[in-house]
MOPAC internal coordinates of N, CA, C and O (Angstrom, degrees):
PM7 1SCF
backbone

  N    0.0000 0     0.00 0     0.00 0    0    0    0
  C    1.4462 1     0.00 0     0.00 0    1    0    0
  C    1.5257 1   110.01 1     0.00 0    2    1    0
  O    1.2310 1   121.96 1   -39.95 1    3    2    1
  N    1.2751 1   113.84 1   140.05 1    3    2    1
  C    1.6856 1   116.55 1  -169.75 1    5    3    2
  C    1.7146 1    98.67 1   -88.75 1    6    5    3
  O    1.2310 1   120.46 1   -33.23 1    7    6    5
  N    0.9612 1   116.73 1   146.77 1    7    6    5
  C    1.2283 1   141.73 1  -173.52 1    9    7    6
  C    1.7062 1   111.58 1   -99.62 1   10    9    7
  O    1.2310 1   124.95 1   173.55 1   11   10    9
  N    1.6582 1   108.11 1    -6.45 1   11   10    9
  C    1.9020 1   100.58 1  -161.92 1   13   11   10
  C    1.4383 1    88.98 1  -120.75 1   14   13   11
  O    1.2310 1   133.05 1   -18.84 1   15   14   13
  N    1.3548 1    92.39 1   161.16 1   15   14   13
  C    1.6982 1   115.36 1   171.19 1   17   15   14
  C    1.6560 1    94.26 1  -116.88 1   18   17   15
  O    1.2310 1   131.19 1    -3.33 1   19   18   17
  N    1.2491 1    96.02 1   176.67 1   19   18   17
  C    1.8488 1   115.64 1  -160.04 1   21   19   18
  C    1.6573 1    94.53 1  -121.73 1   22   21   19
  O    1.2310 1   133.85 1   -88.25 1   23   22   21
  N    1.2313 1    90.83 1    91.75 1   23   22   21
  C    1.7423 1   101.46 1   151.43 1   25   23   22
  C    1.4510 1   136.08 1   -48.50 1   26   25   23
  O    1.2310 1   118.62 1   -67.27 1   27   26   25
  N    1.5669 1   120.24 1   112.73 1   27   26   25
  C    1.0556 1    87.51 1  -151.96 1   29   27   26
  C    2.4553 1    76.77 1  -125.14 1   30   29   27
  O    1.2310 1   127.26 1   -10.82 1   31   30   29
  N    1.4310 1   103.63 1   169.18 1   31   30   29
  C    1.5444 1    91.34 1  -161.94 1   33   31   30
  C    1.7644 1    91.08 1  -145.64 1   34   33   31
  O    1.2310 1   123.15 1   -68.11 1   35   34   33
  N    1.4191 1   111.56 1   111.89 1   35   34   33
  C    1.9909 1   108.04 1   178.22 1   37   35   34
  C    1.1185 1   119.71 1  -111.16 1   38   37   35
  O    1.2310 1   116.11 1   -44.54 1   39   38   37
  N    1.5719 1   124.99 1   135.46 1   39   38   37
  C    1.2549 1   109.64 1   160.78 1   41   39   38
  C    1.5671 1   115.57 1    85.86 1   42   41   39
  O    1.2310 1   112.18 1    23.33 1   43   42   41
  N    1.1088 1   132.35 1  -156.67 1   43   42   41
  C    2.1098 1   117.10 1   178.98 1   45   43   42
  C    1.2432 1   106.83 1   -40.67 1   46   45   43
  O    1.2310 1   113.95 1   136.71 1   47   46   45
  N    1.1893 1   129.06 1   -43.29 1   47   46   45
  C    1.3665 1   139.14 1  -161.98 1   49   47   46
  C    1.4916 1   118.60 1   -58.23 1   50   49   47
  O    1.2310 1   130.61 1   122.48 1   51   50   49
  N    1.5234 1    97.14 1   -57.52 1   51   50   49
  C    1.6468 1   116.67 1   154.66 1   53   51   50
  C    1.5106 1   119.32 1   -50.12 1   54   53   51
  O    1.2310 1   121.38 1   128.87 1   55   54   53
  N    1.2513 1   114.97 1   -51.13 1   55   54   53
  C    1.6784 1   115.43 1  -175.81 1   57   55   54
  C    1.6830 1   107.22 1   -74.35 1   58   57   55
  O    1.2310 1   118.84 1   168.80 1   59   58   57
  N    0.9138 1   119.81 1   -11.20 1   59   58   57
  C    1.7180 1   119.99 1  -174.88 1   61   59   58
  C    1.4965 1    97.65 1   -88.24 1   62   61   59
  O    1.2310 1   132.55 1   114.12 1   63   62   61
  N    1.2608 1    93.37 1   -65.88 1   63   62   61
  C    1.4894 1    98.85 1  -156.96 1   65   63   62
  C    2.1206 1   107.23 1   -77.63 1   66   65   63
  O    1.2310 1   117.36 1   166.92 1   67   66   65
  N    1.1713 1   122.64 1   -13.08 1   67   66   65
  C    1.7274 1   121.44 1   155.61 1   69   67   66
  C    1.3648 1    93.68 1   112.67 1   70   69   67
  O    1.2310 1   111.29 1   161.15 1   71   70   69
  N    1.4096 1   134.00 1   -18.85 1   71   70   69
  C    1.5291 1   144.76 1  -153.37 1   73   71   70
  C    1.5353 1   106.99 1  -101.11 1   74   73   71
  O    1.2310 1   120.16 1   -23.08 1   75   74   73
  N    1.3090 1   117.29 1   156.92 1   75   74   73
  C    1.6806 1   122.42 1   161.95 1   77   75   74
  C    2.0170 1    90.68 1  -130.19 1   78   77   75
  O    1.2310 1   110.83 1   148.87 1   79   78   77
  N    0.8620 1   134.86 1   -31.13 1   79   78   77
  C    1.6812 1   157.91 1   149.19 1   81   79   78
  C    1.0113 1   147.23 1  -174.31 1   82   81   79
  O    1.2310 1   127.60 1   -15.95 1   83   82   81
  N    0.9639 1   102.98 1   164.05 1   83   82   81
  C    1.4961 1   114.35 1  -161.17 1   85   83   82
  C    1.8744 1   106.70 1  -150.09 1   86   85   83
  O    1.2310 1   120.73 1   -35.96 1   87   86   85
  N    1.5115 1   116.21 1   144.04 1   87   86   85
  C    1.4143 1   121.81 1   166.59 1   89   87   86
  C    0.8094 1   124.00 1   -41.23 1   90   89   87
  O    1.2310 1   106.60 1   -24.69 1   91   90   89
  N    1.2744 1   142.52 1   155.31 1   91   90   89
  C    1.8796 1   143.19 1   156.58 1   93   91   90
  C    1.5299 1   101.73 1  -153.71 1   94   93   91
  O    1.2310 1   127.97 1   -60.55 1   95   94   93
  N    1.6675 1   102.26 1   119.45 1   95   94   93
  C    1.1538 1   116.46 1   169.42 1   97   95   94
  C    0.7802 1   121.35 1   -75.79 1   98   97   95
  O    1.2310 1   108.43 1   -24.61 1   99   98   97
  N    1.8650 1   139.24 1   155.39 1   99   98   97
  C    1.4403 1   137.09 1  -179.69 1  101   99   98
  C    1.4701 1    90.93 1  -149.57 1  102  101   99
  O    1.2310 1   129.19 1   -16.62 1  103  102  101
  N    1.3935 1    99.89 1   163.38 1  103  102  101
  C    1.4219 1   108.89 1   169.11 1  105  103  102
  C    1.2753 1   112.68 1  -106.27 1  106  105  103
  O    1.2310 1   104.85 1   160.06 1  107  106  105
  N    1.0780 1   145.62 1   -19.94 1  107  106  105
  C    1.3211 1   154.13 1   161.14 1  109  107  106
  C    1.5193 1   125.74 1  -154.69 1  110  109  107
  O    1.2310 1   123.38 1   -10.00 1  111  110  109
  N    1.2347 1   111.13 1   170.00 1  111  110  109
  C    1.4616 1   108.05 1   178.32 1  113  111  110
  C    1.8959 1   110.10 1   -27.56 1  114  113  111
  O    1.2310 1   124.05 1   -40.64 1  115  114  113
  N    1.5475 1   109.84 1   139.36 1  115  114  113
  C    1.4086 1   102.53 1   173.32 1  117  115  114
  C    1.6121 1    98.85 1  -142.59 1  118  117  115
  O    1.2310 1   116.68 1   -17.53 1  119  118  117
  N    1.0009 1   123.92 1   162.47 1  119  118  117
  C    1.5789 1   127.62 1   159.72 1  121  119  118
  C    1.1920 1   123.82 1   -69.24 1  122  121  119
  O    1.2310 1   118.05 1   -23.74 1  123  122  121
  N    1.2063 1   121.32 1   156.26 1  123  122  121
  C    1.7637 1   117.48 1  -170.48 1  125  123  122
  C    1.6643 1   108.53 1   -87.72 1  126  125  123
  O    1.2310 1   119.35 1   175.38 1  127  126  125
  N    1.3637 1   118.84 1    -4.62 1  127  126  125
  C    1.5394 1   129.13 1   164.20 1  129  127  126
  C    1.3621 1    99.68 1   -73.87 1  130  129  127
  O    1.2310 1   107.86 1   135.93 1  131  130  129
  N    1.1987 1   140.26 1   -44.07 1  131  130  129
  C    1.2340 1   114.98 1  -169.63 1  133  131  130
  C    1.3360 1   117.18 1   -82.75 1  134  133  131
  O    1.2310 1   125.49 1   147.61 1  135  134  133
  N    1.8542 1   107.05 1   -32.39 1  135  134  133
  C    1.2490 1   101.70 1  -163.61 1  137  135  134
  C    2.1351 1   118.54 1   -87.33 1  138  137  135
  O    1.2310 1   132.45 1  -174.58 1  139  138  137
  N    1.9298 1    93.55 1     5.42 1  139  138  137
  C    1.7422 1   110.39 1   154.50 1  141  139  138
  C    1.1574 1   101.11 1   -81.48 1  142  141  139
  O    1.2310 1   111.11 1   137.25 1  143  142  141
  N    1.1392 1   134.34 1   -42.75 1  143  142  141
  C    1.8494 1   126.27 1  -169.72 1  145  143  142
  C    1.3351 1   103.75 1   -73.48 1  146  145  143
  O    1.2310 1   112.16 1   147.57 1  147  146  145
  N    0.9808 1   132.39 1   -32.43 1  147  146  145
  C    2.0241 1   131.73 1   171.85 1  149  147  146
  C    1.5838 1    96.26 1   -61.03 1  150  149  147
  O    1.2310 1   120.03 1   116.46 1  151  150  149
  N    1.7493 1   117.55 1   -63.54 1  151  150  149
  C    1.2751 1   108.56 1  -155.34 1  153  151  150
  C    1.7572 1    94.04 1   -60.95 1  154  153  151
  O    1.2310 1   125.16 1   126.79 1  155  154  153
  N    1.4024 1   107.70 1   -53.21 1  155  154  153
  C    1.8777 1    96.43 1  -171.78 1  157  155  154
  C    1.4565 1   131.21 1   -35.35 1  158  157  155
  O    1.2310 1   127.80 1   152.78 1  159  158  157
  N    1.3623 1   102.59 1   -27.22 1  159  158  157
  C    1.7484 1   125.89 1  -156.47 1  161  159  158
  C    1.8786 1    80.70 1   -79.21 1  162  161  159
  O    1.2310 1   122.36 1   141.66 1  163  162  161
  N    1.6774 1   113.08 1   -38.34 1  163  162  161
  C    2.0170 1    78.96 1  -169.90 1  165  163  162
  C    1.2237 1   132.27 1   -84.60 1  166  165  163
  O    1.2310 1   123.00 1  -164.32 1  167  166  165
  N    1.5644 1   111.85 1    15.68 1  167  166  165
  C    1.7244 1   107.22 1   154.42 1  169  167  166
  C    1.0576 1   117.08 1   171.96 1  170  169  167
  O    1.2310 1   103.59 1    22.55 1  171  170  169
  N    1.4615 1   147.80 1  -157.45 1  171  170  169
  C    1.0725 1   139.19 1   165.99 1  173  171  170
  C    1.4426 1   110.28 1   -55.52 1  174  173  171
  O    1.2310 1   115.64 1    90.07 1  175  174  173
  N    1.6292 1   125.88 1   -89.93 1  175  174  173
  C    1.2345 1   119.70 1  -162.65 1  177  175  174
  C    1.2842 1   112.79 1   -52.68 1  178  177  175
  O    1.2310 1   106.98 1   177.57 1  179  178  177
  N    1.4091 1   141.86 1    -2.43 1  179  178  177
  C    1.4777 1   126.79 1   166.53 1  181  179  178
  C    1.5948 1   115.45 1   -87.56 1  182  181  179
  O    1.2310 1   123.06 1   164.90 1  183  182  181
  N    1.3943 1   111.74 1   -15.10 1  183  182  181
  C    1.3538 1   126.99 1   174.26 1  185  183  182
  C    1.2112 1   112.22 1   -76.53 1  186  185  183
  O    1.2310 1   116.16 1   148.07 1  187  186  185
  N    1.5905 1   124.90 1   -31.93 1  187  186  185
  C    1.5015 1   116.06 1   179.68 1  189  187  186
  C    1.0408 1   111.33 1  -103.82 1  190  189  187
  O    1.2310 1   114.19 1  -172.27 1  191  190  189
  N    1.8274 1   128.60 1     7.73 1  191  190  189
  C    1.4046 1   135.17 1   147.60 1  193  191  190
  C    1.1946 1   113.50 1   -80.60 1  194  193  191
  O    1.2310 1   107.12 1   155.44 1  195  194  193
  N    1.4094 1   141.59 1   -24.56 1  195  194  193
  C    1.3940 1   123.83 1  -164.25 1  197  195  194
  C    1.1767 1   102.56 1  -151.40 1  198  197  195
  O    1.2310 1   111.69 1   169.31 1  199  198  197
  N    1.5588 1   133.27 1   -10.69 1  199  198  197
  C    1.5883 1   127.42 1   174.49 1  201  199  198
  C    1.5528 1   101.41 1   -33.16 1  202  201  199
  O    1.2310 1   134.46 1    -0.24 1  203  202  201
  N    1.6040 1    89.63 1   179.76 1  203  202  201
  C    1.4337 1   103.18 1  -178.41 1  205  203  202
  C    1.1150 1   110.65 1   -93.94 1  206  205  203
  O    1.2310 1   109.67 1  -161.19 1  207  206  205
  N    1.2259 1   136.99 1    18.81 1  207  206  205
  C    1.4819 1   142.23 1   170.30 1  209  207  206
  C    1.7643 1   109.52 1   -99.76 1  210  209  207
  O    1.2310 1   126.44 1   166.63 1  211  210  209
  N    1.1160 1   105.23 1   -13.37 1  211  210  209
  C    1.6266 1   112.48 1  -177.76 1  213  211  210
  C    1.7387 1   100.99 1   -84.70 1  214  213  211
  O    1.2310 1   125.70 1   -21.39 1  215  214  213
  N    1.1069 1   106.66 1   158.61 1  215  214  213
  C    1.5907 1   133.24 1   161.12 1  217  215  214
  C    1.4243 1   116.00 1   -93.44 1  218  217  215
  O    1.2310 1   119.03 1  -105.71 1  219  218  217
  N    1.3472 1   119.45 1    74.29 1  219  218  217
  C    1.1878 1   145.19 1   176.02 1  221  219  218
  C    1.2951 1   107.16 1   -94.58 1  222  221  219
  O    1.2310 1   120.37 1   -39.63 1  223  222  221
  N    1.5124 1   116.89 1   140.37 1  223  222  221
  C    1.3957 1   133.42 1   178.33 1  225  223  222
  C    1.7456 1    98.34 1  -147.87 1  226  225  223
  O    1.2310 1   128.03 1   -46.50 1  227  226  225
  N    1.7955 1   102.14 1   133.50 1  227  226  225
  C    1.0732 1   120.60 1   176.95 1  229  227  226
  C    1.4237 1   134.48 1  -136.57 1  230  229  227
  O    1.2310 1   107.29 1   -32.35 1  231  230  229
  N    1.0973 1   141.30 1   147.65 1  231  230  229
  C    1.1404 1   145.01 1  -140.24 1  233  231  230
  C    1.4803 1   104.18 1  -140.36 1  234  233  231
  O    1.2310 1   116.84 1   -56.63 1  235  234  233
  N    1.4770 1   123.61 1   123.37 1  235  234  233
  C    1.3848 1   133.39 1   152.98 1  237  235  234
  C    1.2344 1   140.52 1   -60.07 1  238  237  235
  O    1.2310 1    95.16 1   -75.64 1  239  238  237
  N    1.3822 1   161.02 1   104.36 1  239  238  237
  C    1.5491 1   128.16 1  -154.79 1  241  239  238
  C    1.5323 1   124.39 1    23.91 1  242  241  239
  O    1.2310 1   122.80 1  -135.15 1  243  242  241
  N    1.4489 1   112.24 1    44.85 1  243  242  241
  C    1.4054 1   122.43 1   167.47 1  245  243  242
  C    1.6877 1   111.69 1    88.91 1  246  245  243
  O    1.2310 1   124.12 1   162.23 1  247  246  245
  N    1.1328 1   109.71 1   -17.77 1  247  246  245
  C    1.9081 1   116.85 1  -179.51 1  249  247  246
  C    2.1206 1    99.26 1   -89.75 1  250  249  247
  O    1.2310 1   126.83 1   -39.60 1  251  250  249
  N    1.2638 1   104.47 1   140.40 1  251  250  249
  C    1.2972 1   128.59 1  -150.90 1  253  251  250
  C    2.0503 1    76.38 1   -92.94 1  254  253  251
  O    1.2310 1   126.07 1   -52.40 1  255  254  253
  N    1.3875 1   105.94 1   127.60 1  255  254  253
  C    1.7120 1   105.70 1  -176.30 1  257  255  254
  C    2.1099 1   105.03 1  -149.18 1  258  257  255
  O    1.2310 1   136.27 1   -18.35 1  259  258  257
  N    1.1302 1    86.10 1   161.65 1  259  258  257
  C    1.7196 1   100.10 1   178.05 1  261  259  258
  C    1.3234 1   118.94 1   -57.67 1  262  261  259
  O    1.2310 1   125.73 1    -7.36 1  263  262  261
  N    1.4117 1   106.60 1   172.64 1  263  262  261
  C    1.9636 1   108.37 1   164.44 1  265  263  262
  C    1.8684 1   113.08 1   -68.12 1  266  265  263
  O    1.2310 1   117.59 1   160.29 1  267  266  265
  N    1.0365 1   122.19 1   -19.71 1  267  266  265
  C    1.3897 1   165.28 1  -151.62 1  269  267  266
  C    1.7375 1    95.39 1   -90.17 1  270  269  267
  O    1.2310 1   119.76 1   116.43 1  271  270  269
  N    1.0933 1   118.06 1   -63.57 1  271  270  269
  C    1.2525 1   118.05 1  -141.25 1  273  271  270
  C    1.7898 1   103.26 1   -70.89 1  274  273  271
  O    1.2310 1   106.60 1   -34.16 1  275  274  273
  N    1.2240 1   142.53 1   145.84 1  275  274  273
  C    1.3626 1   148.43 1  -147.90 1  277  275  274
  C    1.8835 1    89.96 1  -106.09 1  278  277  275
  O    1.2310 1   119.33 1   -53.14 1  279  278  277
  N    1.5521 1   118.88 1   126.86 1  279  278  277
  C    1.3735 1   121.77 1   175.21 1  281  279  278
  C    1.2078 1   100.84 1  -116.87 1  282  281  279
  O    1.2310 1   108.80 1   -49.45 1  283  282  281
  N    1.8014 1   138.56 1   130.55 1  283  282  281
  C    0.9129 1   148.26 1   -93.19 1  285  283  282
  C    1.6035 1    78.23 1  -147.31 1  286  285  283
  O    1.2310 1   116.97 1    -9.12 1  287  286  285
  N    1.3881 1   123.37 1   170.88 1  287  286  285
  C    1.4373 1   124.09 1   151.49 1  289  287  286
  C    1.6230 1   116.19 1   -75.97 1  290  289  287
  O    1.2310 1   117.35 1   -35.76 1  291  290  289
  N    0.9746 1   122.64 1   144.24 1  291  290  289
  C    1.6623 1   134.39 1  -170.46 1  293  291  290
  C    1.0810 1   109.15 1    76.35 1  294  293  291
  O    1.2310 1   109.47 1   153.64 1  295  294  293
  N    1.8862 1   137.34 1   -26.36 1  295  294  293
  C    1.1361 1   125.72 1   156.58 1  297  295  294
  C    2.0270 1   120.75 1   -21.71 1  298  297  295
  O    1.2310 1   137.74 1   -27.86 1  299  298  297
  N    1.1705 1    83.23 1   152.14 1  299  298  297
  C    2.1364 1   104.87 1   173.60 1  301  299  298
  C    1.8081 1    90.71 1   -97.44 1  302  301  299
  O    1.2310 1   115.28 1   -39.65 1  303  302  301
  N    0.9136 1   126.56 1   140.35 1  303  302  301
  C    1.5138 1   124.26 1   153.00 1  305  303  302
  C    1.6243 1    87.30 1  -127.07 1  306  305  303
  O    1.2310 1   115.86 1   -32.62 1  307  306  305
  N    1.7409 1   125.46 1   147.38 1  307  306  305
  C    0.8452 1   152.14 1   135.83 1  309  307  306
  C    1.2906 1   145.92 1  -118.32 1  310  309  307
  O    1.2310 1   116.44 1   -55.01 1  311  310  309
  N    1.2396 1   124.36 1   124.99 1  311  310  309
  C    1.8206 1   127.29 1  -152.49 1  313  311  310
  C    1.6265 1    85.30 1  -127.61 1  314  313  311
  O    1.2310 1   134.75 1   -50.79 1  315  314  313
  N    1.8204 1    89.08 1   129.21 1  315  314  313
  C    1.6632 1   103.96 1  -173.82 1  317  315  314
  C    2.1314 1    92.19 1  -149.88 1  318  317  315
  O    1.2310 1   133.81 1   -52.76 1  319  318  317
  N    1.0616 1    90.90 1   127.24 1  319  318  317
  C    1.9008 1    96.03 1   167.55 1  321  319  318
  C    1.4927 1   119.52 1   -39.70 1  322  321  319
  O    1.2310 1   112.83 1   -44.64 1  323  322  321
  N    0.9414 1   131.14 1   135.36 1  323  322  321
  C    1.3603 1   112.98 1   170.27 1  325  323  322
  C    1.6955 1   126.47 1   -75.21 1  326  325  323
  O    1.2310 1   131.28 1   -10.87 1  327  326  325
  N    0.7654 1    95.83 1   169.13 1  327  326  325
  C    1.8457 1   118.57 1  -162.10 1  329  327  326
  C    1.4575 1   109.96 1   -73.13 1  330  329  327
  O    1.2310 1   120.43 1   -76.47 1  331  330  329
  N    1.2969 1   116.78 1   103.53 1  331  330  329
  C    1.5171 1    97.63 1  -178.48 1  333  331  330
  C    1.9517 1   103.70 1   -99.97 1  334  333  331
  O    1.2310 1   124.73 1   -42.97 1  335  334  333
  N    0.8856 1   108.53 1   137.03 1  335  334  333
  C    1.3398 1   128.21 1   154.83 1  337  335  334
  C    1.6473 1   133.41 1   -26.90 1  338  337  335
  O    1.2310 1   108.50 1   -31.60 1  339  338  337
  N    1.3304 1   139.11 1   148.40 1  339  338  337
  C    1.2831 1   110.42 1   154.69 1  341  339  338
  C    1.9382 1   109.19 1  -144.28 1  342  341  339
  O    1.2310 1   120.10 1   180.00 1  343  342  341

C-alpha cells in the first residue's frame, strides 16, 4: 500500500517552485500545515511560494480546506494563490 499523496502546485506557485507535481511521502495522516512547512523548509524558492508569510490556499482531493485539515495517504493536496477579483 502506497503511503504518498500527489502534490499538486498552480499558477506563481508552480512557476517559483519548477513543479506542476510531484510525490510526497507520509507516514500517516498529517495536516496540511505541516506538510507547507516541510515543503518551505527546502529552500529559498519554495519558501517564497509557500512559507508562512504567503497567502496560500489549498485543496484536498479538489475541495478548498484549512492549515488544520488532516491529508490522508493517496490523497491529491494542491496549493494555488488565491484569486483576486477585479
Amino acid at each position: 500500500m502506497s503511503h504518498s499523496i500527489e502534490l499538486k502546485f498552480f499558477a506563481s506557485i508552480r512557476e517559483q517552485v519548477g513543479l506542476a507535481t510531484q510525490a510526497f511521502e507520509l507516514s500517516g495522516p498529517c495536516p496540511v500545515g505541516v506538510i507547507r512547512a516541510e515543503l518551505a523548509a527546502r529552500g529559498e524558492a519554495w519558501d517564497r511560494a509557500l512559507g508562512l508569510q504567503q497567502r496560500v490556499l489549498a485543496a484536498v482531493n479538489q475541495e478548498v480546506v484549512d492549515e488544520e485539515t488532516l491529508v490522508q495517504p493517496g490523497d491529491e493536496l494542491a496549493f494555488f494563490p488565491p484569486v483576486t477579483g477585479g
